[in-house]
C-alpha positions in Angstrom: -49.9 178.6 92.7 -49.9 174.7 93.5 -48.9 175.6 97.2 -51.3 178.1 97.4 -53.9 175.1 96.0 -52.2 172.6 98.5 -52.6 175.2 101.4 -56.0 175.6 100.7 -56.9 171.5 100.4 -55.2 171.3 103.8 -57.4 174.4 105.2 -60.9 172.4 103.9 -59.7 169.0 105.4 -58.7 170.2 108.6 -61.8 172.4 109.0 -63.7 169.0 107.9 -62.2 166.9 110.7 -63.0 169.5 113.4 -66.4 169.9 112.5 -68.2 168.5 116.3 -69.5 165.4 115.8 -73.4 164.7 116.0 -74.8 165.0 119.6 -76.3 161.9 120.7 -80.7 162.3 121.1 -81.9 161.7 124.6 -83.6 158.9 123.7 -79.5 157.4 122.5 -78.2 158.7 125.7 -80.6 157.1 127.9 -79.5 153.9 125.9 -76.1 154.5 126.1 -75.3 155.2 130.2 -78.1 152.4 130.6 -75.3 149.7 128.4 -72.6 151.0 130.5 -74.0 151.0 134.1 -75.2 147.0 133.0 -71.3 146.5 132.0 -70.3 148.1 135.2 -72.7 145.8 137.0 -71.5 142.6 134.8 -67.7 143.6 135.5 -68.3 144.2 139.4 -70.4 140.5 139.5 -68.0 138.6 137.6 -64.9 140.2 140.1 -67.5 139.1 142.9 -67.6 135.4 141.8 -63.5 135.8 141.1 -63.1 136.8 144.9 -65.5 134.5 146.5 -64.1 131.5 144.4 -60.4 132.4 145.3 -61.7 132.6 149.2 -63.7 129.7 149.1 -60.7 127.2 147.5 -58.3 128.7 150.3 -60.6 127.8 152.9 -61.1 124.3 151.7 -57.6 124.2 151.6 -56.8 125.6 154.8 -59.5 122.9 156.3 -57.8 120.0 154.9 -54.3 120.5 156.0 -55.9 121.2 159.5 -57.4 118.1 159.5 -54.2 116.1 157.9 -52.3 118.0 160.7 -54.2 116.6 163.3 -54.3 112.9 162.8 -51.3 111.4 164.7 -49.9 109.0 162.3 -48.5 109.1 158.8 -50.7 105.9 158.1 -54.0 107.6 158.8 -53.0 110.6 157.2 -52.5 108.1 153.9 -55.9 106.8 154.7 -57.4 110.1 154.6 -55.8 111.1 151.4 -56.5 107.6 149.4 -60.3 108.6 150.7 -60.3 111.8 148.9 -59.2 110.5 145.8 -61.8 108.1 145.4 -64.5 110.6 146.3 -63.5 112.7 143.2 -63.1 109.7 141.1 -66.7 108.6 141.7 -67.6 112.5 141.3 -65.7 112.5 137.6 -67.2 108.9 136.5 -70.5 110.3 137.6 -70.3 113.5 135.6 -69.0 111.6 132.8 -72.0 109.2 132.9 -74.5 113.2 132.8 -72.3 114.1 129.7 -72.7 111.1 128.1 -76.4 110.9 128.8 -76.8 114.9 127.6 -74.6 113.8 124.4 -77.1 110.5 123.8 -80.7 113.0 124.1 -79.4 116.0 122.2 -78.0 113.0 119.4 -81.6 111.6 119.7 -83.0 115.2 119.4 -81.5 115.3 116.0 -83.2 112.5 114.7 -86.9 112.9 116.6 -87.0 116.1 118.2 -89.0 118.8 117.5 -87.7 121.4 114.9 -87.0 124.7 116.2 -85.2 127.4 113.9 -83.5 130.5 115.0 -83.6 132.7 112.3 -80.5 134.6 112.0 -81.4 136.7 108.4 -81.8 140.0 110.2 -78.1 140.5 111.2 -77.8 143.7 109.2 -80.4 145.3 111.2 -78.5 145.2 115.0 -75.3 147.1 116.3 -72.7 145.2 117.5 -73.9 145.5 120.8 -77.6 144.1 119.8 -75.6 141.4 117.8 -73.9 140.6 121.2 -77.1 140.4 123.3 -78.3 137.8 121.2 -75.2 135.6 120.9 -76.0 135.2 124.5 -79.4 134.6 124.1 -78.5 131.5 121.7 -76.2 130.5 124.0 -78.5 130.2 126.5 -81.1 128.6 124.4 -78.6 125.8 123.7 -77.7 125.5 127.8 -81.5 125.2 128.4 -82.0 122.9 125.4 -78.8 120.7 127.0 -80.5 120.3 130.3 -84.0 119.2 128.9 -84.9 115.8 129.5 -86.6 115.8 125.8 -84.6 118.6 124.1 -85.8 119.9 120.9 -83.8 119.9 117.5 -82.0 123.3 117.0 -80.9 125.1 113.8 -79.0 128.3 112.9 -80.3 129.6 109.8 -78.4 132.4 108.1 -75.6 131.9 109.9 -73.8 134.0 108.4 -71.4 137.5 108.9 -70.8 139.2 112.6 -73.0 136.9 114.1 -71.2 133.8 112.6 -68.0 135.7 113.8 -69.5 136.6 117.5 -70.8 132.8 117.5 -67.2 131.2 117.1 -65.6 133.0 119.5 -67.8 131.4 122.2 -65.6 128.8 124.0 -67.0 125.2 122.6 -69.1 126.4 119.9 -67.8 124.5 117.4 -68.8 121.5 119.6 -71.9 122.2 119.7 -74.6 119.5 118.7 -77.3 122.3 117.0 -77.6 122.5 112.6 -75.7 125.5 111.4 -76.6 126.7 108.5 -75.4 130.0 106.2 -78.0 129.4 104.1 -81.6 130.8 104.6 -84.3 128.4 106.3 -86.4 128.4 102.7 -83.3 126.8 100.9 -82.9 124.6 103.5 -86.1 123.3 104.3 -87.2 123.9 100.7 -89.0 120.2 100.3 -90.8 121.1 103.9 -92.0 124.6 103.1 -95.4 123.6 104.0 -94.3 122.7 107.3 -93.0 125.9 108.3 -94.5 128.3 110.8 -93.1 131.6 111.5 -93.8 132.4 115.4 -94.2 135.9 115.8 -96.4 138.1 118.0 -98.0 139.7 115.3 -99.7 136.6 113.7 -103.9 136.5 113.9 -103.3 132.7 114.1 -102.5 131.4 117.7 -100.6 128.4 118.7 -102.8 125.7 120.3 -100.2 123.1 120.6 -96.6 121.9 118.9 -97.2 119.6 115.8 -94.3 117.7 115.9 -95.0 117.5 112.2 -94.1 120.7 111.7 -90.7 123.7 112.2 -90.8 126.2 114.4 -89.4 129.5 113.5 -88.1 132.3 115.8 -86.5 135.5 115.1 -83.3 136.2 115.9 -83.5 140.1 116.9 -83.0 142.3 120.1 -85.0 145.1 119.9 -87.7 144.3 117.7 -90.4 146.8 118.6 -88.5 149.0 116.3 -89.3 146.5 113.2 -93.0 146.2 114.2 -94.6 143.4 111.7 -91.1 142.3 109.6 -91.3 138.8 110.7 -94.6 139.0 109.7 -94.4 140.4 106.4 -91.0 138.2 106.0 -93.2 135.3 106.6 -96.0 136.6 104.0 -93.8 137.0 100.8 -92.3 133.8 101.3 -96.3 131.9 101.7 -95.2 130.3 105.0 -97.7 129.9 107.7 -97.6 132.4 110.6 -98.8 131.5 114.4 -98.6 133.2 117.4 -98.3 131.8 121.0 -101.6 132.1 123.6 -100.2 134.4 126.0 -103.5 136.5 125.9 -105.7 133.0 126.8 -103.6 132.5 130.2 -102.2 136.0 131.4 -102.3 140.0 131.1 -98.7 141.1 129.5 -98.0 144.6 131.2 -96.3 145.8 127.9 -96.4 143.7 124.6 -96.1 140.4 124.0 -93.0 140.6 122.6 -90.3 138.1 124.3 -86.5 137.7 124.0 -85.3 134.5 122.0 -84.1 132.7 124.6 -87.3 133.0 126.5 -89.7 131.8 123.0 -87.2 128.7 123.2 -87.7 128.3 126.8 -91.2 127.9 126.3 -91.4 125.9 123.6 -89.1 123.3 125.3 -91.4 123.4 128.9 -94.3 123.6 127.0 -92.8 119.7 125.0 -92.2 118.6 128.7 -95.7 119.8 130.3 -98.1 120.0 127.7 -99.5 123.0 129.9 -99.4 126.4 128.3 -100.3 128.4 131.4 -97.4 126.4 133.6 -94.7 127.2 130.8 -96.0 131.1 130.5 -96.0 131.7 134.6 -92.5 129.8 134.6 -90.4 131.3 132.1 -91.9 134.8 131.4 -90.4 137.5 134.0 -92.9 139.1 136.5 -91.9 142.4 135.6 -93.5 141.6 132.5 -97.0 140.7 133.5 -99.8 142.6 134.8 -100.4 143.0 138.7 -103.9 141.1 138.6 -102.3 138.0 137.1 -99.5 138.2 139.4 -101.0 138.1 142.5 -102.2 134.4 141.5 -98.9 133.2 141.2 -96.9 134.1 144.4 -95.8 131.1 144.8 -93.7 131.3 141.6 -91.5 134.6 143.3 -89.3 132.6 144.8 -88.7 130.1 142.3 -87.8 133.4 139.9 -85.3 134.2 142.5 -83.8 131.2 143.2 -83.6 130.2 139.5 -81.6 133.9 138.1 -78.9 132.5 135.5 -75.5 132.7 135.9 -73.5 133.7 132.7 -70.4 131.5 133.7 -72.5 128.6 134.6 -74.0 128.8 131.2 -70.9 129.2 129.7 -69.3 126.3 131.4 -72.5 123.8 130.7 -72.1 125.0 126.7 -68.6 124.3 126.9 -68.9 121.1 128.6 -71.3 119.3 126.5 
């Protein structure tokens, strides 16, 4: 009788693991083979940069022992090589004195920059893969914010989780000069409340300019057109001010006016450097992304997209650096 019971427990479970799992819906799918054709991309690039690095450093080898070989005497050859080691000591004392520089604005920023927040609250929302996408996207912000000649003052609010997790496994993190915080932004701006302003498309209010009086708030999340108004209605129930920034006074946005973190920051931080809203719009926002008419305006600004496309390991290396 028990065996019989056993036998038929055993039938039930394997006829529950066999059960097909859930087909994915188009819309998924699409999603899906779009993720892996950009890894397969990323993966072929990065073994592109591999190749031509490797070929590069043994054709600058191969050129110096040519011209070693040919100078005829062991005391020029000496010469030649005492040369080469003061180049690269002037080239390390130089990037030593950039570092140093970086490491005195960013240490200024802290004290008289403007507050910008990334709010980092909605982590239960996002896949791992989301969560990944915007790890980058800090990372970048804080690679921008490095290079600025007036950077701003950045915090990590809610720091908390996978993201925290994702965060720390970035080479350098731990070096970096940005506020992290687990706690929410309310507790720790709680004596500046009236200071806050939530950016978020949303918002009736629009930006006319930075108050360096006040903090800045973006929302860290990738794919926010499927939480239409929750920054919004985040911002609402706490009583903090809302604002939106003046895309729609300076240029025709082919979809909405929803941008990537990285790009808000971007923004922000050419907008503390210009003081021109229209300039920091035409320069950071993608073409792609604006309408045809408002395009044709700005031609000149093509090439400077082209030339300027970022470089993950370049990023990676400046974050790691400073």
């Amino acid at each position: 009788m028990e065996s019989a019971q056993q036998n038929d427990e055993n039938t039930v479970g394997n006829h529950l693991s066999s059960e097909p799992e859930q087909p994915l819906s188009k819309n998924a799918q699409k999603k899906l083979l779009k993720q892996q054709r950009f890894e397969a991309k990323k993966a072929e690039k990065k073994a592109m940069i591999k190749e031509h690095k490797k070929r590069e450093a043994e054709r600058k080898k191969r050129e110096w022992e040519e011209k070693l070989g040919s100078l005829g005497s062991e005391e020029e050859r000496q010469r030649l090589i005492e040369s080469r080691k003061e180049l690269r000591k002037e080239r390390m004392e130089k990037r030593s004195q950039e570092k140093e520089k970086k490491l005195e604005r960013l240490n200024n920023a802290k004290l008289n920059g403007q507050k910008i927040v990334i709010d980092l609250e909605f982590g239960y929302l996002m896949n791992s893969t989301e969560l990944h996408s915007l790890v980058q996207q800090i990372m970048y912000c804080y690679a921008v914010n490095v290079r600025c000649a007036s950077p701003a003052h950045l915090w990590l609010t809610g720091c908390e989780g996978e993201i925290k997790s994702q965060l720390q496994r970035l080479p350098g993190y731990e070096k970096w000069l940005i506020d992290k915080e687990s706690r929410p932004y309310v507790e720790v701006f709680q004596d500046q409340k009236e200071d806050l302003v939530y950016l978020t498309a949303d918002s009736d209010s629009v930006l006319d300019e930075l108050d360096p009086k006040k903090i800045y708030i973006i929302g860290g999340m990738v794919d926010r057109n499927r939480w239409k108004g929750i920054t919004l209605n985040k911002a609402k129930e706490q009583g903090i001010q809302t604002a939106k920034l003046p895309i729609g006074s300076y240029l025709k946005m082919s979809s909405s006016q929803v941008l990537t973190v990285n790009q808000v920051i971007e923004i922000l931080l050419k907008y503390l450097e210009t003081r021109d809203w229209k300039a920091s719009f035409f320069e950071v926002i993608p073409q792609r992304k604006r309408c045809e008419a408002e395009s044709e305006d700005q031609d000149h600004n093509v090439e400077e997209q082209a030339n300027g496309e970022k470089d993950d390991l370049e990023i990676k290396k400046q974050c790691i650096e400073t």
